[in-house]
C-alpha positions in Angstrom: 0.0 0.0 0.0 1.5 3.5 -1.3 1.4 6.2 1.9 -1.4 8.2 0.3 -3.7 4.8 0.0 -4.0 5.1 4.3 -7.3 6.4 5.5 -5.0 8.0 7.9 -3.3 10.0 5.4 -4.6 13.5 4.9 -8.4 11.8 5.7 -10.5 14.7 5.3 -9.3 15.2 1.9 -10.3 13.8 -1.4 -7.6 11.7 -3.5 -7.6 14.3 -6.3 -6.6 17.2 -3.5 -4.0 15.3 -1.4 -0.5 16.0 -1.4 1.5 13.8 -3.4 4.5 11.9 -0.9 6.6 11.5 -3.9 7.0 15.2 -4.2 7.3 16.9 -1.0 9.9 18.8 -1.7 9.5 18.8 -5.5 9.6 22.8 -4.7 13.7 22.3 -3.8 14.2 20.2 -6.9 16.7 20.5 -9.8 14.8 20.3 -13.4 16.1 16.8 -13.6 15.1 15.6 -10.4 11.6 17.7 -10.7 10.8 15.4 -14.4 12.1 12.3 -12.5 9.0 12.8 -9.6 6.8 13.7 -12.0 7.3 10.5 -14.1 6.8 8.4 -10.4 3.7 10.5 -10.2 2.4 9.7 -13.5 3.3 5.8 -13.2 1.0 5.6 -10.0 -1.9 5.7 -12.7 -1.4 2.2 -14.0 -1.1 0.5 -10.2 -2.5 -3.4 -10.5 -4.4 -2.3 -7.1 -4.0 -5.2 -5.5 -5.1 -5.2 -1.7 -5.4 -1.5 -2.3 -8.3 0.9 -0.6 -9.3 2.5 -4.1 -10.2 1.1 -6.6 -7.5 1.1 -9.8 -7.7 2.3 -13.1 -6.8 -1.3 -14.4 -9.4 -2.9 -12.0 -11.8 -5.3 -13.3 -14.7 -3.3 -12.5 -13.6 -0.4 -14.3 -12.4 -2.3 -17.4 -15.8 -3.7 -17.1 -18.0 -0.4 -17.0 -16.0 1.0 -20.1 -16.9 -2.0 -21.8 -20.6 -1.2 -21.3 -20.2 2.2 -22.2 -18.4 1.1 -25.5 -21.3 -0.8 -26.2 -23.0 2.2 -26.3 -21.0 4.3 -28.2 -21.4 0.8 -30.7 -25.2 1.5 -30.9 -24.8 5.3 -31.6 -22.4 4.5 -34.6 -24.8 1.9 -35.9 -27.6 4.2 -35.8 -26.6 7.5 -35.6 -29.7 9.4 -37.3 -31.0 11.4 -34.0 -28.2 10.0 -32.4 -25.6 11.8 -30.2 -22.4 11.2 -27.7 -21.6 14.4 -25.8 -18.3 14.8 -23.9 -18.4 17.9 -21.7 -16.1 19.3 -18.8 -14.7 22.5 -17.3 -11.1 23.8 -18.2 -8.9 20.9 -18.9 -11.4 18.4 -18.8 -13.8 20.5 -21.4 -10.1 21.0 -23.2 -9.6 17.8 -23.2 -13.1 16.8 -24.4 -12.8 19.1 -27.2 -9.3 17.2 -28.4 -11.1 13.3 -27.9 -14.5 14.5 -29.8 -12.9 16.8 -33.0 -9.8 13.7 -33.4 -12.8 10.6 -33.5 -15.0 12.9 -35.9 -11.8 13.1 -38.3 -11.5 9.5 -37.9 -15.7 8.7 -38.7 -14.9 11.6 -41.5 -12.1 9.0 -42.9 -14.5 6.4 -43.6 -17.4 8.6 -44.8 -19.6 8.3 -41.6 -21.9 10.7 -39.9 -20.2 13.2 -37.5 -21.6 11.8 -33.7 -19.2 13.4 -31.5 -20.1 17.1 -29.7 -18.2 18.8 -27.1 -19.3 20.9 -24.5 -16.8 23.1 -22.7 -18.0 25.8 -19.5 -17.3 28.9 -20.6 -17.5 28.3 -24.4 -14.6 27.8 -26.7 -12.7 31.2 -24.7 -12.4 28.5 -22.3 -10.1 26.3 -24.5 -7.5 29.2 -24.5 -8.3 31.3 -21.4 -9.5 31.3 -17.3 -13.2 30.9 -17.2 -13.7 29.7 -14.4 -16.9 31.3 -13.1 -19.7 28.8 -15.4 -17.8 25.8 -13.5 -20.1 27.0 -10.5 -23.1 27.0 -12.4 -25.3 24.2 -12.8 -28.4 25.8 -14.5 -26.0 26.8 -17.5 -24.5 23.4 -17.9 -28.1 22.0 -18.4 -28.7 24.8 -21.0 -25.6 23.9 -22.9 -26.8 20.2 -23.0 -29.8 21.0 -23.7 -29.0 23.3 -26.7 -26.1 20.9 -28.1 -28.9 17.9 -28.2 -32.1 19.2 -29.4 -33.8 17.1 -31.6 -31.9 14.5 -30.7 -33.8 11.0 -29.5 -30.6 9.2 -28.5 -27.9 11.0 -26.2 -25.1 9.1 -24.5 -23.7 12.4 -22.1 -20.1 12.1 -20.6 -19.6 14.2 -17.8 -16.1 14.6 -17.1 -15.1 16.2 -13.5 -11.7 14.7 -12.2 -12.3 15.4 -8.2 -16.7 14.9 -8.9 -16.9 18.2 -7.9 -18.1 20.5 -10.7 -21.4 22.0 -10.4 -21.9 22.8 -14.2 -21.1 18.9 -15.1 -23.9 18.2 -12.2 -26.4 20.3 -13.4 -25.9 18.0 -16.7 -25.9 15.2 -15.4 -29.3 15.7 -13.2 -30.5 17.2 -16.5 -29.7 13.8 -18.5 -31.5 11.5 -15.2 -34.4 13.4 -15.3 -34.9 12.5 -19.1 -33.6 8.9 -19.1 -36.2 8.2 -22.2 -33.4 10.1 -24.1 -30.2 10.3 -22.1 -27.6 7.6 -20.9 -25.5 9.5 -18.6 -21.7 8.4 -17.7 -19.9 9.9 -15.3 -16.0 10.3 -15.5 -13.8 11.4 -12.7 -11.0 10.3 -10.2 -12.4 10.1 -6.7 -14.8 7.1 -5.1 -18.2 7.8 -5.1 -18.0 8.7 -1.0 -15.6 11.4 -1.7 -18.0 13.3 -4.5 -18.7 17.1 -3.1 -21.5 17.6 -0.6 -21.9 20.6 -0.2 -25.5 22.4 -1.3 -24.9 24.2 -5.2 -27.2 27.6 -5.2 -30.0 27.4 -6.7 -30.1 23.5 -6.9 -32.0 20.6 -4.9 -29.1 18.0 -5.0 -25.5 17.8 -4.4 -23.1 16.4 -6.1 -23.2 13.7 -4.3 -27.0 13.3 -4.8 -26.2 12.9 -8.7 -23.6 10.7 -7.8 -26.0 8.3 -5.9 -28.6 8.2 -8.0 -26.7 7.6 -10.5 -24.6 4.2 -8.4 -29.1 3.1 -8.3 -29.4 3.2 -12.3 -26.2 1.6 -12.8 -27.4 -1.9 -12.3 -29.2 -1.7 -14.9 -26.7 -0.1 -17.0 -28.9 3.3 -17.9 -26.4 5.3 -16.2 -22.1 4.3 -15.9 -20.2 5.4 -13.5 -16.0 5.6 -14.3 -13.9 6.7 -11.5 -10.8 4.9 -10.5 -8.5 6.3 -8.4 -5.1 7.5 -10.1 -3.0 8.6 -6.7 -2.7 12.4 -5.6 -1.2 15.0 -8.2 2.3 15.6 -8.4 1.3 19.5 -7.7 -1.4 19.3 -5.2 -5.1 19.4 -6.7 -3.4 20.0 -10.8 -5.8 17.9 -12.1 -4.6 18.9 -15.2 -1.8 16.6 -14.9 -2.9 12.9 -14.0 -6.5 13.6 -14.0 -6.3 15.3 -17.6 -4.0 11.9 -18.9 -6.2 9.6 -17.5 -9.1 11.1 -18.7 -7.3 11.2 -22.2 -6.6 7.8 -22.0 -10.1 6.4 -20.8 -12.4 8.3 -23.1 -10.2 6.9 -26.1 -9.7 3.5 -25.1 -13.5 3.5 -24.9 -14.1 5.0 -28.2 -11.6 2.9 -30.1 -12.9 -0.2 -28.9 -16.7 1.2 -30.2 -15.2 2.1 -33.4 -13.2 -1.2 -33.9 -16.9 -3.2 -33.2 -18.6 -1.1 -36.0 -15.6 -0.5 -38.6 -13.1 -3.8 -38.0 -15.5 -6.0 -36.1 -13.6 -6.9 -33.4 -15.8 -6.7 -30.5 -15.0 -5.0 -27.3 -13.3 -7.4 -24.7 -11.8 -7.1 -21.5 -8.3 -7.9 -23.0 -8.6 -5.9 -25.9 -9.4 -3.0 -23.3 -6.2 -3.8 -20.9 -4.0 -4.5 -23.6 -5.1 -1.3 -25.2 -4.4 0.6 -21.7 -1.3 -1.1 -22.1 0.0 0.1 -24.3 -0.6 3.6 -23.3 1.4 2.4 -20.3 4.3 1.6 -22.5 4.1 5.5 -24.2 4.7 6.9 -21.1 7.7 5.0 -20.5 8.9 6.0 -23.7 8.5 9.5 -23.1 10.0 9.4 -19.8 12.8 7.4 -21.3 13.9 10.9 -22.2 13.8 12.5 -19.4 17.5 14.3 -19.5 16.0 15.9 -22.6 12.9 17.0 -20.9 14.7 18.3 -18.1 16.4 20.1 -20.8 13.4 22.1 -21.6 12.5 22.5 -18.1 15.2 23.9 -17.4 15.4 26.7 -20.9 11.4 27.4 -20.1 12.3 28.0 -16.1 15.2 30.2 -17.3 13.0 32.7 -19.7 10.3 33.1 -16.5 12.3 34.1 -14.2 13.7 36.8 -16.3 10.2 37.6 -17.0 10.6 36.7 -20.5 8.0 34.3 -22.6 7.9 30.4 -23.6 6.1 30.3 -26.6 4.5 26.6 -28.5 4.4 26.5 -32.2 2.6 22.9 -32.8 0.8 21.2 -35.8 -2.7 19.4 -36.0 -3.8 17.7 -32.4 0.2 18.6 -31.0 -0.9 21.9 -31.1 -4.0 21.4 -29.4 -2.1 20.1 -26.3 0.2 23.1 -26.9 -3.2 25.7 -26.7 -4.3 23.4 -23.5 -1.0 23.6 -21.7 -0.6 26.8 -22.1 -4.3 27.5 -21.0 -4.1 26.0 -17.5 -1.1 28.5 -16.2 -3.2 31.4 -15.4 -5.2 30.0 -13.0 -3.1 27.1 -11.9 0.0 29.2 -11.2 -1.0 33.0 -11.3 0.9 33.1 -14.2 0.5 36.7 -16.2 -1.1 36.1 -19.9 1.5 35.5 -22.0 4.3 34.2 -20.6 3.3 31.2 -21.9 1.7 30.8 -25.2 0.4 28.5 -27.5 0.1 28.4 -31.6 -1.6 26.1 -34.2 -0.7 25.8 -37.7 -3.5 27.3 -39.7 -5.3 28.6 -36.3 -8.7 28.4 -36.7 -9.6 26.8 -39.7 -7.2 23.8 -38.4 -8.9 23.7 -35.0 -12.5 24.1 -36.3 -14.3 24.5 -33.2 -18.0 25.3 -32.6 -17.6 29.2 -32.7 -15.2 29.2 -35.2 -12.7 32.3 -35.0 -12.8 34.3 -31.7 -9.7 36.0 -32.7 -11.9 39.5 -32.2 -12.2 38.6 -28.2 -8.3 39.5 -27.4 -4.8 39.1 -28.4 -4.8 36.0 -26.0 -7.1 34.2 -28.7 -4.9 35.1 -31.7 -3.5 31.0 -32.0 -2.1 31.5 -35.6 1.2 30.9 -36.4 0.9 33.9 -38.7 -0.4 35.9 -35.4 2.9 34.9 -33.6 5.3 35.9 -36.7 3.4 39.8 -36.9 2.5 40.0 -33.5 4.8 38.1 -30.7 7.9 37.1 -32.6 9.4 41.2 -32.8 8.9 41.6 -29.3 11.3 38.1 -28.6 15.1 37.8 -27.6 17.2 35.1 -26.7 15.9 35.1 -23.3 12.8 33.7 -24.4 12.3 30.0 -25.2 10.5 28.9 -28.2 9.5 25.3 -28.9 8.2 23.4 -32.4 5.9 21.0 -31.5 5.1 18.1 -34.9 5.4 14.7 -36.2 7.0 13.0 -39.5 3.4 13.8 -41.6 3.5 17.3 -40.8 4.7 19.6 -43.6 8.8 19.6 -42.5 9.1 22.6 -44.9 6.5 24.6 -43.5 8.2 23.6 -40.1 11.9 24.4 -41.6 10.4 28.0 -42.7 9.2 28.7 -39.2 12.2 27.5 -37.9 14.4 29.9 -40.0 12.2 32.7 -38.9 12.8 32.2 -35.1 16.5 31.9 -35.8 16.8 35.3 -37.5 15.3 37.1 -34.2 16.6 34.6 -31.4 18.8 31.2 -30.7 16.7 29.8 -28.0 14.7 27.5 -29.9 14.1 23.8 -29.5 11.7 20.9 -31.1 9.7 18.1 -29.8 10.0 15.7 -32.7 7.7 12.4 -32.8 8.3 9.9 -36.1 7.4 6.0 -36.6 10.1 3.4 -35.9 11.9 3.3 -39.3 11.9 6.5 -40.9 14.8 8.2 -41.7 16.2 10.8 -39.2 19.1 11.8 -41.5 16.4 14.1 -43.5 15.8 16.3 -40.6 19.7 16.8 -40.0 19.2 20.6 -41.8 16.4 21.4 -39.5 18.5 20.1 -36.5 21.1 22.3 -36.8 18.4 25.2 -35.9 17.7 23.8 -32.2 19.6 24.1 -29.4 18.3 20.5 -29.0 15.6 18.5 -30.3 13.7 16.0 -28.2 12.6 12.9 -30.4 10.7 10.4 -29.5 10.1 7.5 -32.3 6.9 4.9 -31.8 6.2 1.1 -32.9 2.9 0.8 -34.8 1.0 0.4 -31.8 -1.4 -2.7 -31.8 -4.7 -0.7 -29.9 -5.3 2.4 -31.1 -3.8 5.3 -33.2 -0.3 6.0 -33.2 -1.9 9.6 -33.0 -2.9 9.3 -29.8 0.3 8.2 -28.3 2.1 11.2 -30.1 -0.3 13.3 -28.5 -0.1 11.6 -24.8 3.6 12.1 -24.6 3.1 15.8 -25.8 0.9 16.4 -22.8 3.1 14.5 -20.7 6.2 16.8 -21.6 4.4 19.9 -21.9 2.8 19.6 -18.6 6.4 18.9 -17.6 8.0 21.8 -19.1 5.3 24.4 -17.9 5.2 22.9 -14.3 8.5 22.5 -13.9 9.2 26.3 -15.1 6.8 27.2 -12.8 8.2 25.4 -9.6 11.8 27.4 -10.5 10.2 30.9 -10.6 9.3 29.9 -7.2 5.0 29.1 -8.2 4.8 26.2 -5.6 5.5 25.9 -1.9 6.3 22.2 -1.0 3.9 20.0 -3.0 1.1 23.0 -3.4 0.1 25.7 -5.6 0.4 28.6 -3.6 -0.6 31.5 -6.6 -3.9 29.8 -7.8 -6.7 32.3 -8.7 -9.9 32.1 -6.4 -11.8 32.5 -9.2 -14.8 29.5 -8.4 -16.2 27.5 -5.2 -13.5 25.4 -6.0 -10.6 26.8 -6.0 -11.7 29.0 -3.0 -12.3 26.1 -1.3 -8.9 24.6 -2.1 -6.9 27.8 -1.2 -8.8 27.9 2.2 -7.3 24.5 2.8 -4.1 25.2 2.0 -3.8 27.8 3.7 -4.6 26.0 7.1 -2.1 23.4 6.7 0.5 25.7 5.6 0.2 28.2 8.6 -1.1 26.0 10.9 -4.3 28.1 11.8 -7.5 27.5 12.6 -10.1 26.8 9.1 -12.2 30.1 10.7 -9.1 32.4 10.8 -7.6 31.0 7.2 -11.0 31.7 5.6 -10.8 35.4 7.4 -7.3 36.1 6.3 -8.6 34.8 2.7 -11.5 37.2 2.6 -9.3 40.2 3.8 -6.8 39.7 0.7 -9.5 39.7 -1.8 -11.4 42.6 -0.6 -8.3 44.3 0.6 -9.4 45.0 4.0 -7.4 44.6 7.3 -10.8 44.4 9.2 -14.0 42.9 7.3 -17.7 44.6 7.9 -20.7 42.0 8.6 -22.0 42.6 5.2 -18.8 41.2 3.6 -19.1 38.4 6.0 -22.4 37.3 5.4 -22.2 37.4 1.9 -22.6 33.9 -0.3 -19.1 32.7 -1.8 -20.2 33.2 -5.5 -19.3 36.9 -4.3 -16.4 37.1 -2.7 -15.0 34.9 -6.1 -16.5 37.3 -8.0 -14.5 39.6 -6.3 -11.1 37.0 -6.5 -11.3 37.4 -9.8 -10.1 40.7 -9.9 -7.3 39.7 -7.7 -3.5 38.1 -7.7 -1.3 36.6 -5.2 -4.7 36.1 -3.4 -2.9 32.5 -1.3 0.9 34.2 -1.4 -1.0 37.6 0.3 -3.0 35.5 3.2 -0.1 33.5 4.2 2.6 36.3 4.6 -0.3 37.8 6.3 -0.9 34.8 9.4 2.7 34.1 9.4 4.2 36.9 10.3 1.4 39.6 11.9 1.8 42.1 9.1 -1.2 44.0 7.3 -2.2 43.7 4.1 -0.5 46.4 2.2 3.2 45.2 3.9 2.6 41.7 3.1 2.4 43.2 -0.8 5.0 45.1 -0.3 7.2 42.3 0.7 5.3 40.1 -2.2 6.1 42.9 -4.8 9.9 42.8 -3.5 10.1 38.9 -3.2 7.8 36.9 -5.0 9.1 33.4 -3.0 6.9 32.9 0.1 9.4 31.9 2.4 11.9 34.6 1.7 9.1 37.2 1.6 7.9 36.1 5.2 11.8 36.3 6.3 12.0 40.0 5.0 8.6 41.2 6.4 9.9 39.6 9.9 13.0 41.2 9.8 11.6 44.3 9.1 9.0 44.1 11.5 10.9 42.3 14.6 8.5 42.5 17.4 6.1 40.0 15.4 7.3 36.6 15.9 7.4 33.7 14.2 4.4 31.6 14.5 5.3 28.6 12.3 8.0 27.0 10.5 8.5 28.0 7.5 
């Protein structure tokens, strides 16, 4: 049994929101010794389970469920006139629905089949490049976006995906789909047992999370509702569940649609082997990627240079690569409290190669320019070798078009490198010219894999390294304390919740005087009035969205006394917690320390 598998360990926490062991002091680490935790991490997903307390991703029992939800994926495919499957999430798990749903259309597009596959993400498609975290809280919306995506539909097969079973705007959905079960199967997808699913009352709603959960377990006998949710281990940064929740849910959603496809197109029918082979082999691609992990660190260590000279790290990718770029990139705002822009992500013919539901919301904001052309005009003049760009394709992407990019970096700066995936077999001696240009080039060649696309390997180990190379540059500008995120945005019941937390284990104080300290930071008060106090938490995020350094702020605060505008001060001078709480005490000598820092 791994440490986080005891129910003494961190018990009043959820497995998605407690602290990885493997990485306690992954905030200390060198970039090599950061990508070698995070590949421990990531191997935790494919534990056998055996004698374990959760239930396992390769468990029987989950095997078993996506087999019945493969089935009915089969039945869609077979008859899809009327017919629908809908993948929906919030932030990286509506990201990450938008990648699955767009690549198996392409595939159904191959063999001249009807379309099947819609995506719902909260926040519409700003959400696939930007913060929007406010429609996660709100359930009422989530049904209207089902609602809307599936009218006139008679057949509906809804996958909620929400990694900790948390999100209000996937249970609003999901109520929505067991309250018409005469057209919806619904199938939830998420990380945490059943027990663990939120309980707390959503505003404006009869039921909890929980509730949906429950009712849900009831129908499940009967297979008119599925419920996925192994247990993949903590994150490697506390609560990311961009990270293992985000690859697992990758992984899940595509082993299940493959084996659908292969019943309809190959007729092979879905088996429980087929399934764990199929996971498998996944298994095997993320040993491959972490196979390079001197090269990764590489990266880590270029893209942690260029932020902490306050300089950018910029993606230029190709078909679904790119995608994962535009997703990485995404999830540092609010994951980090990283300033837009400092990391960026660019597709190949923007939107016309993403071709998502609203089509080009270029209009909205420079952070939704994602052409390649956008970066040339627009971000490319303002670069230097202090910034870090990196060329994200494969061996069918146009290598002249990738060459020409290349060249165009080189003129303006030197610090630019590749992620490079080809097929066992091909011939790296073409791409010696385009080498040359890198200051390295990570390349990763693949077997034909037996299950599945080779695609979505490619596209695994891009996430993997991406989320490597963005976390990792985060945790050397100083972005995490310990295990945690200590800059997240309170921008949703959520987060708030999760920065309330850890702020009480990292100061020590009670859960009343954390949640205090929290609300005087985001209204920027050193005393709050009654009316601020009483008010429901869907204001005071309201008002967190407005704010930065919102965790950082509070815990200078209880550690060392100070008000609010010193503990800014100090911030302003010193963005590292623990250094910051050393200079406001210095400063300030008659407060004394009241916990270790």
């Amino acid at each position: 049994m791994h440490e986080w598998e005891s129910p003494d360990y961190e018990p009043s926490l959820p497995v998605s929101e407690k602290s990885n062991p493997l990485t306690r002091d992954i905030d200390q680490a060198s970039p090599g010794r950061i990508v070698r935790m995070l590949q421990s991490c990531d191997a935790e997903m494919f534990l056998k389970g055996t004698g374990s307390t959760y239930k396992m991703l390769l468990s029987d029992k989950v095997m078993k469920t996506m087999m019945g939800v493969a089935e009915e994926v089969e039945v869609i495919l077979k008859e899809p006139l009327d017919s629908l499957v809908v993948l929906s999430g919030c932030g990286t798990s509506g990201r990450l629905a938008f990648l699955v749903a767009s690549g198996f259309n392409n595939m159904l597009k191959e063999v001249n089949h009807s379309e099947v596959y819609e995506y719902i993400i909260a926040g519409g498609d700003r959400a696939l490049f930007s913060s929007q975290e406010a429609p996660e809280d709100d359930p009422h919306l989530g049904m209207l976006c089902l609602k809307k995506a599936c009218e006139g539909k008679k057949r509906v097969l809804f996958i909620g995906i929400s990694c900790g079973l948390s999100a209000p705007f996937v249970a609003g959905q999901l109520d929505f789909c067991l309250r018409h079960l005469e057209v919806f199967t619904p199938v939830l997808l998420g990380f945490n047992p059943a027990h663990q699913a939120r309980n707390e009352p959503v505003r404006g709603c009869p039921f909890t999370f929980l509730n949906v959960v429950q009712r849900m377990q009831a129908l499940a006998k009967s297979r008119r509702a599925f419920l996925i949710n192994p247990s993949v281990g903590p994150e490697a940064i506390s609560g990311s569940s961009r990270m293992k929740g985000g690859s697992a849910t990758k992984m899940l959603l595509e082993v299940i649609l493959c084996a659908a496809h292969a019943a309809v197109f190959s007729h092979e029918a879905a088996t429980h082997q087929a399934i764990l082979q199929h996971l498998r082999a996944y298994e095997k691609s993320v040993a491959v990627t972490y196979s390079h992990s001197t090269a990764i660190a590489g990266l880590v260590a270029a893209a942690g240079q260029s932020l902490l000279s306050k300089k950018h790290v910029c993606y230029l990718g190709w078909g679904s690569l790119a995608v994962l770029g535009l997703i990485d990139a995404s999830e540092c705002e609010p994951t980090f409290g990283a300033a837009q822009g400092d990391i960026q992500g660019f597709i190949s013919g923007g939107y016309r190669a993403l071709n998502n539901n609203e089509g080009s919301i270029a209009l909205m904001g420079p952070q939704f320019c994602i052409s390649h052309k956008d970066f040339l005009l627009h971000v490319l003049p303002s670069l230097d070798d202090q910034d870090t760009v990196i060329l994200i394709y494969n061996d069918t992407d146009n290598i002249a078009e990738v060459m020409n990019i290349a060249y165009r970096v080189r003129e303006k700066m030197s610090n630019l490198y590749a992620i490079y995936h080809q097929a066992d077999g091909d011939d790296a001696g073409l791409h010696e010219e385009i080498n040359r240009l890198y200051k390295s080039t990570l390349t990763l060649s693949w077997p034909l894999p037996t299950f599945g696309k080779i695609q979505h390997m490619w596209e695994l180990s891009t996430k993997l390294v991406l989320n490597a190379v963005s976390t990792g540059a985060h945790i050397l500008k100083g972005k995490v304390y310990q295990n945690h995120m200590i800059d997240l945005q309170v921008t949703n019941s959520k987060l708030y919740r999760r920065a309330t937390r850890l702020i009480q284990k990292l100061s020590g104080h009670p859960e009343a005087q954390c949640e205090e300290a929290l609300l005087k930071v985001i209204y920027k008060l050193d005393r709050l009035p009654e009316d601020i106090i009483s008010c429901h938490m869907t204001t005071h995020t309201a008002s967190g969205m407005e704010r930065t350094k919102v965790v950082p702020l509070t815990l200078v605060s209880l550690l060392t006394g100070c008000s609010f505008d010193d503990a800014k001060s100090h911030l302003d001078q010193e963005p590292i917690i623990r250094k910051a709480v050393e200079a406001c005490l210095q400063s300030r000598p008659r407060y004394e320390i009241k916990q270790q820092i």
